[in-house]
C-alpha positions in Angstrom: 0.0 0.0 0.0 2.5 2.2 0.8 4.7 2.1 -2.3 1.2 2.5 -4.7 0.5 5.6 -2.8 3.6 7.3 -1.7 4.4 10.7 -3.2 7.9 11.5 -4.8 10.5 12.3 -2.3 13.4 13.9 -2.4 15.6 11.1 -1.2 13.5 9.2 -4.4 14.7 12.2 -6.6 18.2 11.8 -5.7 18.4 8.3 -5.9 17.1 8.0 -9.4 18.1 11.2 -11.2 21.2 13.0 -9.5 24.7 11.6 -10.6 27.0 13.6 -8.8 27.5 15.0 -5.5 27.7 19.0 -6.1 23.9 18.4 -7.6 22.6 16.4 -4.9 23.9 19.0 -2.0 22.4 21.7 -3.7 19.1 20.2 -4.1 19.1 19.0 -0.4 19.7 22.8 0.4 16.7 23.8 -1.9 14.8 21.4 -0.4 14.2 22.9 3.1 10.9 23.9 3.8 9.7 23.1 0.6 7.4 20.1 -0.9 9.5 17.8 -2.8 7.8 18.1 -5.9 8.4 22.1 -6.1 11.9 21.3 -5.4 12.3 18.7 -8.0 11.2 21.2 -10.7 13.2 23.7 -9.7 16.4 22.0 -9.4 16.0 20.8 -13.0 15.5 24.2 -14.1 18.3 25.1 -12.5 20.9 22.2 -13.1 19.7 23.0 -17.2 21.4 26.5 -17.0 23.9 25.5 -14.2 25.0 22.2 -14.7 28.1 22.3 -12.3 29.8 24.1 -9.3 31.8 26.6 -11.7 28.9 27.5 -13.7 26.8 28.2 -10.5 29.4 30.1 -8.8 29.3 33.1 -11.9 25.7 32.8 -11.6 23.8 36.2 -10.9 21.7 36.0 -7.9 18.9 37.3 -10.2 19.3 34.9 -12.3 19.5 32.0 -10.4 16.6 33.1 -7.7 13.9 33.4 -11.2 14.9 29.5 -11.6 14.0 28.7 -8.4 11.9 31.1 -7.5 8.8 28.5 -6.3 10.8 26.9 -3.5 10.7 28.4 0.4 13.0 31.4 0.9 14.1 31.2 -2.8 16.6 34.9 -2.3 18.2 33.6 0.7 18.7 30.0 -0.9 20.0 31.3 -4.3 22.6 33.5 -2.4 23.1 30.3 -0.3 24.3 28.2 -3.3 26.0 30.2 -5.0 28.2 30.8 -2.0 28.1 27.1 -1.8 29.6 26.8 -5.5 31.6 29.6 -4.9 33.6 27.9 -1.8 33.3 24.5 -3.3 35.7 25.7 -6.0 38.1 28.5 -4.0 38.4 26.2 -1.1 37.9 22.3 -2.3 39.6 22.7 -6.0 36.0 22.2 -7.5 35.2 19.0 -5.3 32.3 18.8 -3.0 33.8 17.4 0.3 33.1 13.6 1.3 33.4 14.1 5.3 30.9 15.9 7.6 33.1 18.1 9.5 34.0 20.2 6.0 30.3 19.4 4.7 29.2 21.6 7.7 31.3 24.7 7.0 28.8 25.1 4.4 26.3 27.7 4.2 22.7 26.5 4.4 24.1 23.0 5.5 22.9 21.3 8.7 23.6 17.5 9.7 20.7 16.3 7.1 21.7 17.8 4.4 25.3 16.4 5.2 24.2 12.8 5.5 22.3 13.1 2.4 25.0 14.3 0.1 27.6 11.3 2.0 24.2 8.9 1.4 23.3 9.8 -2.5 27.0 11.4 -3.6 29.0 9.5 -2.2 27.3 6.4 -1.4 28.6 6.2 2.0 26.3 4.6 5.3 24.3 7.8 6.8 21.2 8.4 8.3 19.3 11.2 6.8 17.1 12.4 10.0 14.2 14.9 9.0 11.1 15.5 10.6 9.6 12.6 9.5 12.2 10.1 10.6 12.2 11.9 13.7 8.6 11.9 14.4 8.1 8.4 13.4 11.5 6.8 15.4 10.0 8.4 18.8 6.4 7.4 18.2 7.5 3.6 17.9 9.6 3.9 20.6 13.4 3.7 19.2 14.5 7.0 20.4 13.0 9.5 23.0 14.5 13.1 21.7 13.6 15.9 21.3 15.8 17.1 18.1 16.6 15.2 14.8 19.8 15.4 15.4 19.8 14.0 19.0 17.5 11.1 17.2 20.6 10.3 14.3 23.3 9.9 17.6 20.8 7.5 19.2 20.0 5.2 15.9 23.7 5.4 14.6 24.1 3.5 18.5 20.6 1.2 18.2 20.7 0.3 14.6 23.3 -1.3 12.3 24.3 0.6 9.6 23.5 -1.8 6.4 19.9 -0.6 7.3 20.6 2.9 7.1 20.4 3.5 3.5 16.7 1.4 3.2 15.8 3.3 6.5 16.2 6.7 4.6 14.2 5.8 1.7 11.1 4.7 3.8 10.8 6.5 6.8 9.8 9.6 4.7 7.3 8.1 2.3 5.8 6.3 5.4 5.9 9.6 7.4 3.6 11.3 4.6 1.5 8.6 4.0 0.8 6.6 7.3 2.6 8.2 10.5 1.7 11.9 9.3 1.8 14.3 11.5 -1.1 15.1 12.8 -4.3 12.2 12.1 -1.7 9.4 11.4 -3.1 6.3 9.6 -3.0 4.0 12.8 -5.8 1.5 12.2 -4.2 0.0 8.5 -0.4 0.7 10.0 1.6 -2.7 10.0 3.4 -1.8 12.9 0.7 -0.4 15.4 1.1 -3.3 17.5 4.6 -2.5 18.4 4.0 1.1 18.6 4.3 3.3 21.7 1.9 5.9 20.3 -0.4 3.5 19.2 -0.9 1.6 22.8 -0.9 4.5 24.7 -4.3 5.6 22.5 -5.2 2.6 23.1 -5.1 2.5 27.0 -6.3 6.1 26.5 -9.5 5.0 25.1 -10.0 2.1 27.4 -9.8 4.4 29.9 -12.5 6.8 29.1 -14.8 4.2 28.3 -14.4 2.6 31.6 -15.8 6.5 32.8 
């Protein structure tokens, strides 16, 4: 059920249509706050005019924010990547950087977008932790964080990391589908019966009834 209904993610994007590492951290950074199918069209849009970090770093911010002008916060982002291209060549010799202490000298570029560009450019074990991941970890039970960040530490400890890379493509379609955020999908969920949230609506109920 899932895989018939599931919208396009991101993570899906990447997987099937980016080759290379420079394109897959920029659309991760496009990506924030914005549906995946408004970044998906924007990054081809862009990528078409400014297929690489040298092209993107003579880019006029002008320019480059009327490509992507549809995603969240499109002037700060289009400043934000052409920094991003800018650095990549001045500092890296043209190479996006394969370790997450450099990946986070970045502008725009938190721990997720880090893991996604080791995950999907570099095809290295990460756990890409969004809001979904981390909403659906602590409902089951896995983690108890507050912070997606605090809820990658945790799994990288709980859960070995050959299931990272499947972990990262379903928690997110499962997030938007099933465990959404607010009316999740509990009833048809395969894994309510192991579920945290799930029991305590359950003992919830029981317990009004009994009043």
């Amino acid at each position: 059920m899932l895989q018939k209904h599931a919208p396009k993610t991101l993570l899906g994007y990447l997987k099937e249509e980016l080759s290379d590492s420079f394109k897959v951290l920029v659309a991760t950074i496009l990506s924030h706050r914005t549906r995946d199918e408004v970044t998906s069209v924007a990054v081809k849009k862009l990528f078409s005019k400014y297929p690489n970090a040298k092209a993107l770093s003579l880019a006029k911010h002008s320019d480059v924010e009327l490509l992507i002008r549809p995603v969240g916060f499109y002037r700060v982002k289009a400043r934000h990547i052409i920094e991003v291209a800018q650095i990549i060549i001045n500092r890296f010799d043209g190479r996006v950087p394969d370790k997450m202490e450099e990946l986070l000298t970045l502008p725009s570029v938190g721990r997720k977008t880090a893991n996604a560009v080791l995950a999907f450019g570099f095809d290295k074990p990460s756990l890409i932790i969004d809001t979904h991941a981390h909403r659906i970890t602590n409902r089951l039970g896995l983690v108890k964080t507050r912070h997606p960040d605090e809820t990658e530490m945790e799994l990288r400890e709980k859960i070995d990391e050959r299931y990272w890379q499947p972990l990262n493509e379903l928690l997110v379609p499962f997030g938007k589908v099933i465990c959404k955020p607010i009316n999740p999908l509990c009833q048809i969920c395969m894994l309510k019966d192991i579920c945290n949230y799930f029991n305590s609506l359950k003992r919830g109920m029981k317990v009004r009834a009994k009043k």
